[in-house]
C-alpha positions in Angstrom: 0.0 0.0 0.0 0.9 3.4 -0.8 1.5 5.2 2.7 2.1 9.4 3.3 5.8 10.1 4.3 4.8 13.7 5.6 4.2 13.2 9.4 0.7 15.2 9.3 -0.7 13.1 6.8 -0.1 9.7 8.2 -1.3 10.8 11.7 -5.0 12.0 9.6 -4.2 8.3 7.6 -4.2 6.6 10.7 -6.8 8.2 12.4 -9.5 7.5 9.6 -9.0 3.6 11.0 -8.6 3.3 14.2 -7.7 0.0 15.9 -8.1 -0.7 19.5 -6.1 -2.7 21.7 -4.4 -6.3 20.4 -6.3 -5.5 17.1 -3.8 -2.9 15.5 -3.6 -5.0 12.6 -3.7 -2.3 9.9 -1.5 -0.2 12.1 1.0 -2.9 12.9 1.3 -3.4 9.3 2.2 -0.1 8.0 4.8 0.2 10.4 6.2 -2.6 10.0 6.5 -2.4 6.5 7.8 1.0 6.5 10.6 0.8 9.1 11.5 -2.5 6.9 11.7 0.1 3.8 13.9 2.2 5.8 16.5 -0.6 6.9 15.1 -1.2 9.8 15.5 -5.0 11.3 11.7 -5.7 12.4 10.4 -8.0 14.8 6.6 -8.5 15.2 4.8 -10.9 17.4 5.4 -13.7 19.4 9.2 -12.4 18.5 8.7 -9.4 21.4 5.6 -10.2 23.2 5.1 -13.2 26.2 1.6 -14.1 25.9 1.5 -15.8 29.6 1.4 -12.3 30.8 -1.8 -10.9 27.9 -4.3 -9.6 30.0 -7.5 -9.0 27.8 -7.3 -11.2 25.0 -10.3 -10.4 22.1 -11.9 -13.7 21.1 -10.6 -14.8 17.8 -13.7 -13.9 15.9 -12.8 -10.3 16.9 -8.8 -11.1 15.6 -10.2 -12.4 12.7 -12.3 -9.5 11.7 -9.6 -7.0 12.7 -7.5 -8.9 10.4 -9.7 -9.1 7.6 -10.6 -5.0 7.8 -7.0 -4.5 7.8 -6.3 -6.5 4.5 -9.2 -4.7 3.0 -7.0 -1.5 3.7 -4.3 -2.1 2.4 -2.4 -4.2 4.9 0.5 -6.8 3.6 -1.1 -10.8 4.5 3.1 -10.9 5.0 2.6 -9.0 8.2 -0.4 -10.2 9.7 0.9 -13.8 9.2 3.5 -12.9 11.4 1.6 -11.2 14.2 -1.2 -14.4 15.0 -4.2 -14.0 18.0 -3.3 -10.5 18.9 0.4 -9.8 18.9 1.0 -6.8 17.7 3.6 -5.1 18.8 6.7 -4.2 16.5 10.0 -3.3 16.8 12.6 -1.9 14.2 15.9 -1.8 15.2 19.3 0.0 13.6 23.0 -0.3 14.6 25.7 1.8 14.0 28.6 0.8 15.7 29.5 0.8 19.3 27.5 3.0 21.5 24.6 2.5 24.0 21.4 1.0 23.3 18.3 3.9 22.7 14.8 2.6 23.2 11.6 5.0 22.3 8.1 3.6 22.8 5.1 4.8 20.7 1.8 3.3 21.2 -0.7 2.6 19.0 -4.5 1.7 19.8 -7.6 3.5 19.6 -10.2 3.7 21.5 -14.0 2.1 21.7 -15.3 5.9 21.5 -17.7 7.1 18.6 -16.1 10.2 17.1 -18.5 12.9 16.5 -20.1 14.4 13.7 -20.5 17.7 14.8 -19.6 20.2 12.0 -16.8 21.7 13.8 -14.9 18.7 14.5 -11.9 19.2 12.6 -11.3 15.3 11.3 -14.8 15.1 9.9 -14.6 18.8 8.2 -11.0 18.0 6.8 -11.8 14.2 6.0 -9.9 11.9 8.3 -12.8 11.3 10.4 -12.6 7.9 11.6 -14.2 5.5 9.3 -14.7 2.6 11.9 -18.2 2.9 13.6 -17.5 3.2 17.4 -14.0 3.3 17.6 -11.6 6.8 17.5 -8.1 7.7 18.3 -9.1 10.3 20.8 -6.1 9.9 23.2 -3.7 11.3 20.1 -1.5 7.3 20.0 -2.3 8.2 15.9 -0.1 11.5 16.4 2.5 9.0 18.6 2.7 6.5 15.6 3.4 9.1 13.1 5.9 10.7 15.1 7.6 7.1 15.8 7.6 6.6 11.5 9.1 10.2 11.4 11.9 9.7 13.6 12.6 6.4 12.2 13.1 7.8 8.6 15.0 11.2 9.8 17.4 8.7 11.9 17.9 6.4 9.2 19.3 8.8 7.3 23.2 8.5 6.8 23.9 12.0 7.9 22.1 11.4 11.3 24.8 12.0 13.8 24.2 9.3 16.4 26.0 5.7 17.4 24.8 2.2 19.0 21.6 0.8 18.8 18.5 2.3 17.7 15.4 0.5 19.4 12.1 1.7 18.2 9.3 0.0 19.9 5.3 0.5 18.7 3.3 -0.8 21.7 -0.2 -2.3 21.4 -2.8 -1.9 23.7 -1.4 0.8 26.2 -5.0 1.7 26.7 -6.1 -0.3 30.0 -2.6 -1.1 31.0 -2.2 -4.1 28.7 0.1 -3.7 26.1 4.0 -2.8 28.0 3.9 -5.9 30.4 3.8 -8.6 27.9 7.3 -6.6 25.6 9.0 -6.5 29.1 8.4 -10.2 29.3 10.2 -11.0 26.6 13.2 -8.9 27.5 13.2 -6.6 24.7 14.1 -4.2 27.3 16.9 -5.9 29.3 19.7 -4.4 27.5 18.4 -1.0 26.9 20.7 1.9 28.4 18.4 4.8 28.0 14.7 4.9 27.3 11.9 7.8 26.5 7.9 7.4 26.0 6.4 10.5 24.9 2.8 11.5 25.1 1.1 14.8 23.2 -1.5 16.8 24.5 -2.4 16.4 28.6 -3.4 19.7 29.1 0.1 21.2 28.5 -0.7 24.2 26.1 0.7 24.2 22.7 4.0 25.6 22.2 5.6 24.1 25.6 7.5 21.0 26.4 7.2 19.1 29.8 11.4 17.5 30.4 8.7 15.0 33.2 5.5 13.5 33.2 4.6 13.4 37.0 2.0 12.0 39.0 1.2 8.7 37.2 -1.2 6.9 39.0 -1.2 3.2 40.2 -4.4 1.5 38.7 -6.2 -1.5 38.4 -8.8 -2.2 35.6 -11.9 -4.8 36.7 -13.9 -6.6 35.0 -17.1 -8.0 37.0 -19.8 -10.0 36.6 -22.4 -11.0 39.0 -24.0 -14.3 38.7 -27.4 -14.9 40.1 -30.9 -16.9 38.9 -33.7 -16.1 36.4 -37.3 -16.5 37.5 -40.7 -15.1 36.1 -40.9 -11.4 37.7 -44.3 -11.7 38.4 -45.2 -15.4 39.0 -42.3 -16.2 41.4 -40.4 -13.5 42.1 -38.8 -15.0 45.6 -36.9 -18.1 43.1 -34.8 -15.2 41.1 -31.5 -13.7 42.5 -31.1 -10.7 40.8 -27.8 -9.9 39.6 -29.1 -7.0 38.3 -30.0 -5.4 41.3 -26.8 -6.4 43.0 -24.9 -4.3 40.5 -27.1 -1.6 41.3 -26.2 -1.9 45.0 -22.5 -1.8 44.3 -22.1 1.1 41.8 -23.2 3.9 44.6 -21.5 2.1 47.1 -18.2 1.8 45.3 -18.4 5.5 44.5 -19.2 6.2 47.9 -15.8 4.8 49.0 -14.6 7.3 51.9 -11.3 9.1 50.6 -7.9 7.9 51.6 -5.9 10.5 53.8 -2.7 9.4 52.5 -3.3 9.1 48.8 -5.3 10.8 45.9 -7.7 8.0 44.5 -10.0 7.6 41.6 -13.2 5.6 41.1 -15.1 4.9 37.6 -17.8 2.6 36.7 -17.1 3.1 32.8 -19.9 -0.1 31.7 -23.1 -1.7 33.3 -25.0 -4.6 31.3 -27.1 -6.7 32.8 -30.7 -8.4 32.0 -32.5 -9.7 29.4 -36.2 -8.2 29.3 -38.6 -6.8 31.7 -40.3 -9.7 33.1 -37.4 -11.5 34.4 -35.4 -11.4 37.2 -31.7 -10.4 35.9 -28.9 -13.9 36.0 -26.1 -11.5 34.8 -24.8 -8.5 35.4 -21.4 -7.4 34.1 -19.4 -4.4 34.8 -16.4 -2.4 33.9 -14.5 -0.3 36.4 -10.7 1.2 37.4 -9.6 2.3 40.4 -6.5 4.4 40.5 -4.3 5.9 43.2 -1.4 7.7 43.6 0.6 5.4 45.8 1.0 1.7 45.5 0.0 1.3 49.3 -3.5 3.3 48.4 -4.6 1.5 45.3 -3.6 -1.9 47.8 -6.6 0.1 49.9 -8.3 1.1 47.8 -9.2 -2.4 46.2 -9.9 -4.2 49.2 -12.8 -1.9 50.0 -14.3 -1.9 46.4 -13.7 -6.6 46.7 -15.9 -6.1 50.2 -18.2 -3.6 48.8 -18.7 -5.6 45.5 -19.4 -9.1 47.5 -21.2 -7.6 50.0 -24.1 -6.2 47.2 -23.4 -9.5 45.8 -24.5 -11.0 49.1 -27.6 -9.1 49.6 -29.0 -11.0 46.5 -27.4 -14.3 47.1 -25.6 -13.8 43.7 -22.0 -14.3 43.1 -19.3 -11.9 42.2 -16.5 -12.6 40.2 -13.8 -10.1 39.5 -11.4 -10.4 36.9 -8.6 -7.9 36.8 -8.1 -6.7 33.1 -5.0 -4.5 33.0 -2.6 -2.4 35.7 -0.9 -0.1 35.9 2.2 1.7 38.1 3.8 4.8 38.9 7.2 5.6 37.6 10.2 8.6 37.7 11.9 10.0 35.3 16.0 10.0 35.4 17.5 13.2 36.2 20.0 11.9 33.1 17.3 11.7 30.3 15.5 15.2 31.4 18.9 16.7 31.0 19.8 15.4 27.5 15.9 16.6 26.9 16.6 20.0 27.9 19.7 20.0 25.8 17.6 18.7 22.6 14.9 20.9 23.2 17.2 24.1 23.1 19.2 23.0 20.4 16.2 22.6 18.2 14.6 25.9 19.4 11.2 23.3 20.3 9.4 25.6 22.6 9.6 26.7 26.3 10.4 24.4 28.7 8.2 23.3 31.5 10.6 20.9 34.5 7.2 18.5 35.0 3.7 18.3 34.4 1.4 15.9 36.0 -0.5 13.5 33.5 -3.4 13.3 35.7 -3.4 9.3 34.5 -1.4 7.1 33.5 0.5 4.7 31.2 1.9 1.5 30.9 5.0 2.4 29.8 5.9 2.8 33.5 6.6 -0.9 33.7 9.4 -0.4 30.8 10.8 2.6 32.6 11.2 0.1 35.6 12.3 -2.5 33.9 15.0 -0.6 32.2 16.0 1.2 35.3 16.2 -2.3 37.4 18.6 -3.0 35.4 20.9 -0.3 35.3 20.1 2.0 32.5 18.5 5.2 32.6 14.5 6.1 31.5 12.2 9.1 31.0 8.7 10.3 29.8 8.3 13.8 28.6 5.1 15.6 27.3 4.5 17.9 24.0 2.3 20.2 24.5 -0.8 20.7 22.1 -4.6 22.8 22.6 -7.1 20.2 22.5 -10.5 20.2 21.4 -11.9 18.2 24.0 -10.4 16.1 26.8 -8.7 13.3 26.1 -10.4 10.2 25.8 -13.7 12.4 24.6 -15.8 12.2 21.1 -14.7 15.6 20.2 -11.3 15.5 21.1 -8.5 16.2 18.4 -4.9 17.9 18.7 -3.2 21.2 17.5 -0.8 19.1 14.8 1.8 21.2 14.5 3.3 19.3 17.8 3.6 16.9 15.2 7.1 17.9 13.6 8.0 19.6 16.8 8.3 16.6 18.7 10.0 14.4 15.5 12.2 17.1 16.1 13.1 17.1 19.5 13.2 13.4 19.9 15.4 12.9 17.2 17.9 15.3 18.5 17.8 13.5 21.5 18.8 10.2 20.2 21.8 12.2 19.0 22.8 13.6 21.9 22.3 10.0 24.1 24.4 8.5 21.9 
């Protein structure tokens, strides 16, 4: 397939089809294939990614169809037969001598959000609207994949000034706190000296550049599903147990949660489905929820309250609860080392003003490779580009100023060259 080099136009390419988590297939593809027509040595797959520790597997009908959609647009069947039941993740590397080893991480996946028509959402008056129903890249991981390609071409180039080893890693499934742990399990990251994930947007104004993310949170994504008895509504009530109604119970009383003195916490119920018609008693209920803290000790709090409180509205019904937990997250520092060099590449490029840290009032999974890579003696970072938003992340309306676009292909190139 014919793909845009210019870094604007394959993030609006990318954004038309949006891919959510272990079904980048289209995504996958196009990287692959590119960083393969730049020189890059490319692992895919089972290569980088330890399946024992895939949280949040789609069933293989949804792999199939993924697959399928992707081959309808232009992916390479070369690719996707090297990236089977959800593996994803891709990896180009270059080497140019002796030096250190350089990882960057770009993610990839979308999101299950509908983007909106309104007429004065930029993708749908310029064209790049997504063109998969109920799913959007509004958390701006098409902007990170363009910027990943970008950097990859302008450091392929023989004038680049850099030595060692050139790791670029394009994660799957960062969205839920899925996609890092399995690529640290396969040690892709063991040998890495200095690594950087980068995130656009966060509410840092456009024009500014964050050397530190702070503030990432400690999470845990649930999935929950109360198990109870059918029975005629109206006939014989007292033989149902209504897993509906449990479900009910535990949604106000996990929000009701009293706050933690010692850490900042979060709460959402993000999904409720449950029942099947009117005039009988609800045997399933299913929810999905994340809980999310600032220390490790609070979110350990934190989810023993929302266990009691979710078996004890499971025990007013005699149902059962079952909680199965989907994706985590932790919290992570940035090396005094990488916001240095970041410092150094941002003046030398004349990228914007500089802001020491800004918090990214979430998180990412890319923690567990900055901990992995620190464990084991190297140094890591995450930095933020700053870009006006039309909505909050994560939101129908939500796009990005794009002219962060070159500015961080910029910067993080120059980085590379001065980490080398």
């Amino acid at each position: 397939m014919t793909f845009p080099s210019e870094v604007t136009a394959m993030r609006r390419d990318l954004h038309s089809f949006p891919e959510t988590a272990f079904l980048e297939y289209r995504t996958a593809s196009i990287v692959a294939a590119r960083l393969t027509e730049l020189g890059y040595s490319v692992r895919v797959g089972p290569e980088i990614m330890c399946m024992d520790d895939v949280r949040g597997l789609p069933p293989q009908e949804d792999i199939h169809s993924a697959q399928n959609a992707a081959l309808a647009n232009g992916a390479t069947p070369y690719w996707l037969e090297k990236m089977p039941d959800g593996q994803t993740a891709v990896c180009g590397e270059i080497k140019r001598g002796a030096g250190p080893v350089l990882a960057l991480r770009f993610d990839m996946d979308a999101l299950p959000v509908h983007e909106s028509a309104s007429g004065n959402h930029r993708p749908g008056v310029d064209g790049f609207a997504s063109k998969c129903e109920g799913r959007m890249h509004a958390c701006g991981h098409d902007g990170h994949t363009a910027i990943g390609l970008a950097v990859a071409e302008k450091l392929s180039h023989p004038n680049a000034e850099w030595k060692g080893t050139l790791r670029l890693i394009f994660q799957p499934a960062e969205e839920g706190g899925r996609g890092a742990q399995p690529i640290v399990s396969s040690g892709l990251l063991d040998d890495v000296d200095i690594f950087l994930a980068t995130h656009v947007g966060c509410q840092l104004p456009s024009g500014q550049i964050a050397l530190t993310a702070d503030g990432f949170l400690w999470a845990e994504k649930w999935n929950v599903t109360f198990t109870g008895q059918a029975a005629h509504a109206a006939m014989c009530p007292e033989e149902g147990l209504n897993a509906l109604l449990a479900a009910a119970i535990a949604i106000p009383g996990l929000y009701a949660l009293p706050r933690d003195g010692q850490s900042d916490t979060r709460i959402n119920v993000g999904l409720l489905q449950a029942g099947r018609t009117r005039n009988v008693i609800a045997d399933h209920a299913y929810l999905e929820l994340e809980l999310r803290a600032s220390t490790h000790e609070g979110l350990s709090r934190l989810t023993a309250s929302a266990r009691r409180t979710l078996q004890g509205a499971a025990l007013t019904q005699g149902v059962e609860a079952t909680i199965d937990v989907y994706g985590t997250a932790i919290s992570a520092a940035s090396d005094p080392e990488i916001m240095e060099r970041l410092r150094d590449a941002v003046c030398f490029t004349k990228g914007g003003s500089i802001v020491q840290s800004w918090p990214i009032g979430g998180g990412d999974d890319a923690t567990f490779m900055m901990q992995r890579v620190q464990d084991r003696g190297g140094k890591a970072g995450y930095c933020l580009f700053g870009s006006d938003i039309a909505a909050p992340h994560h939101a129908s309306l939500f796009d990005f100023d794009e002219t962060v676009l070159q500015t961080a292909v910029t910067v993080l190139s120059r980085f590379v060259e001065l980490s080398s």
